[in-house]
C-alpha positions in Angstrom: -2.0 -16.7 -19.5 -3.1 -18.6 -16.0 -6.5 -19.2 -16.0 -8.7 -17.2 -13.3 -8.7 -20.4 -10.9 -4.6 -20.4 -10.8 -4.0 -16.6 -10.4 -2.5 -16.2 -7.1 -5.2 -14.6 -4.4 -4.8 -10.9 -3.3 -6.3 -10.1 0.2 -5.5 -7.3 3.0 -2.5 -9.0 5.5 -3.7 -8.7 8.7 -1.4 -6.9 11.5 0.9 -6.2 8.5 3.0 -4.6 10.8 4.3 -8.3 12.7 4.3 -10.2 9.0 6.9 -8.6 6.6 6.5 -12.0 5.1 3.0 -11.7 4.5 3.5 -8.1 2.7 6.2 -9.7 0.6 3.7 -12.4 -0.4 1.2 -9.7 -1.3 3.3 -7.6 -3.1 4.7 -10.7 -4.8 0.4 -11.4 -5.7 0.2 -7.5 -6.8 3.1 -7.6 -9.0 1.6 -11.2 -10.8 -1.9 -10.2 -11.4 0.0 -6.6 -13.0 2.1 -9.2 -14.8 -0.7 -11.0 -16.4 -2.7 -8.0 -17.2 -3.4 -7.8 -20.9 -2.4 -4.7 -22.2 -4.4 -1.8 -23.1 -6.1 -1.9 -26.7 -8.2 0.7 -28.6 -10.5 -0.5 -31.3 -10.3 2.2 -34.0 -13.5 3.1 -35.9 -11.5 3.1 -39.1 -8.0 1.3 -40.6 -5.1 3.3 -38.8 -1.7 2.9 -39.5 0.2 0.5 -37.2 2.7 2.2 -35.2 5.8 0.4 -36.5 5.3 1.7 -39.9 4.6 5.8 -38.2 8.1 4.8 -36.6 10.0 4.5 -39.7 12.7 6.8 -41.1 11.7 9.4 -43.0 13.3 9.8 -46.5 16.2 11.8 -46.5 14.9 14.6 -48.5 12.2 14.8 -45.6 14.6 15.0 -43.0 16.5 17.5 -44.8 13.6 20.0 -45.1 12.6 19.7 -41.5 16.0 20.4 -40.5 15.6 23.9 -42.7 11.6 24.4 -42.0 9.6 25.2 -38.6 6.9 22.8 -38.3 3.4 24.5 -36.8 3.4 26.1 -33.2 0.5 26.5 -31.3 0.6 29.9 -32.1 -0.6 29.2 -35.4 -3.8 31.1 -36.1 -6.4 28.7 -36.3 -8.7 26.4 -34.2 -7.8 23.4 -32.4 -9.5 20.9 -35.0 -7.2 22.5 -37.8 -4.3 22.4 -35.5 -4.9 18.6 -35.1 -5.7 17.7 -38.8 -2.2 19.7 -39.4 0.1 17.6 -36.7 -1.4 14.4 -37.6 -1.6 14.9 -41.3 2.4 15.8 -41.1 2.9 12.7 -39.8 1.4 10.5 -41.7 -2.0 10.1 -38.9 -5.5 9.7 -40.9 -8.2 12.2 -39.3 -12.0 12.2 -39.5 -14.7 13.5 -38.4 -14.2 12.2 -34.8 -10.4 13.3 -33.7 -10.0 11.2 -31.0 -8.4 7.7 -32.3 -6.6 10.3 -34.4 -4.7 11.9 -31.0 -4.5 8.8 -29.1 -2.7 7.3 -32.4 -0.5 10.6 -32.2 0.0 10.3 -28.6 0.9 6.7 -28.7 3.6 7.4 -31.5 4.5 10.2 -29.0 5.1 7.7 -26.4 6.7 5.1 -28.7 9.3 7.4 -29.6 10.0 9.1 -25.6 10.4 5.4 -24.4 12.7 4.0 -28.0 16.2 3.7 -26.9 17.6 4.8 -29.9 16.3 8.4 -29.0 16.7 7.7 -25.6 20.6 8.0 -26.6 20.3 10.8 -28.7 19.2 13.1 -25.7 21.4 11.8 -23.5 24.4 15.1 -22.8 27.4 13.3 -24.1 25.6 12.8 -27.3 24.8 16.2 -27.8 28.1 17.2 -27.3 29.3 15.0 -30.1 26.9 16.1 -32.3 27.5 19.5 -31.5 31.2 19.0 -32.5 30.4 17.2 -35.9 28.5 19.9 -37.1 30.9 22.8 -35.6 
């Protein structure tokens, strides 16, 4: 990391409109200071799980069965602290009294898996199609 003295200066540019190579300097400042940014962290009250091991395959057996079963809708008939304790509790997400670390654990796996590239593939139409004809 560059130490606070060495980051490179952002200001306004000045008649930006007669210095492209001003705004290209700036922008060029912008994207550094993004660069070094540390990313975002959340201190959980209690242990949670890391995020690699909520990534992991599931055994077979469990994969099986959730290809056969409905996990819960939101239609399910009960309040919105149940609802959470049931998602998170599925997969594998410790609750407590205080929800919150819980769903931004749950989101985060959300995320995790959205941006992998191995799922990234799976959604993609050609793939479907194949899979389609496999199990056809």
């Amino acid at each position: 990391m560059i130490s606070p003295s060495a980051q490179p200066q952002v200001s306004s540019v000045e008649s930006a409109e007669k210095n492209p190579r001003a705004i290209d300097t700036w922008i060029n400042n912008i994207s550094e200071l993004h660069r070094q940014k540390p990313p975002p962290s959340v201190h959980y009250a209690k242990n949670m799980p890391d995020i690699d091991v909520l990534m992991e395959e599931w055994p077979s057996e469990i994969e099986e069965l959730l290809s056969k079963i409905n996990l819960p809708s939101a239609d399910l008939d009960c309040d919105l602290k149940d609802y959470v304790d049931i998602i998170c509790n599925i997969l594998d997400i410790p609750t407590q009294q205080n929800r919150i670390h819980s769903l931004h654990l749950l989101f985060t796996l959300y995320s995790e898996f959205k941006n992998s590239q191995h799922f990234q593939k799976l959604n993609q139409p050609e793939n479907n199609e194949n899979i389609e004809n496999q199990n056809g």
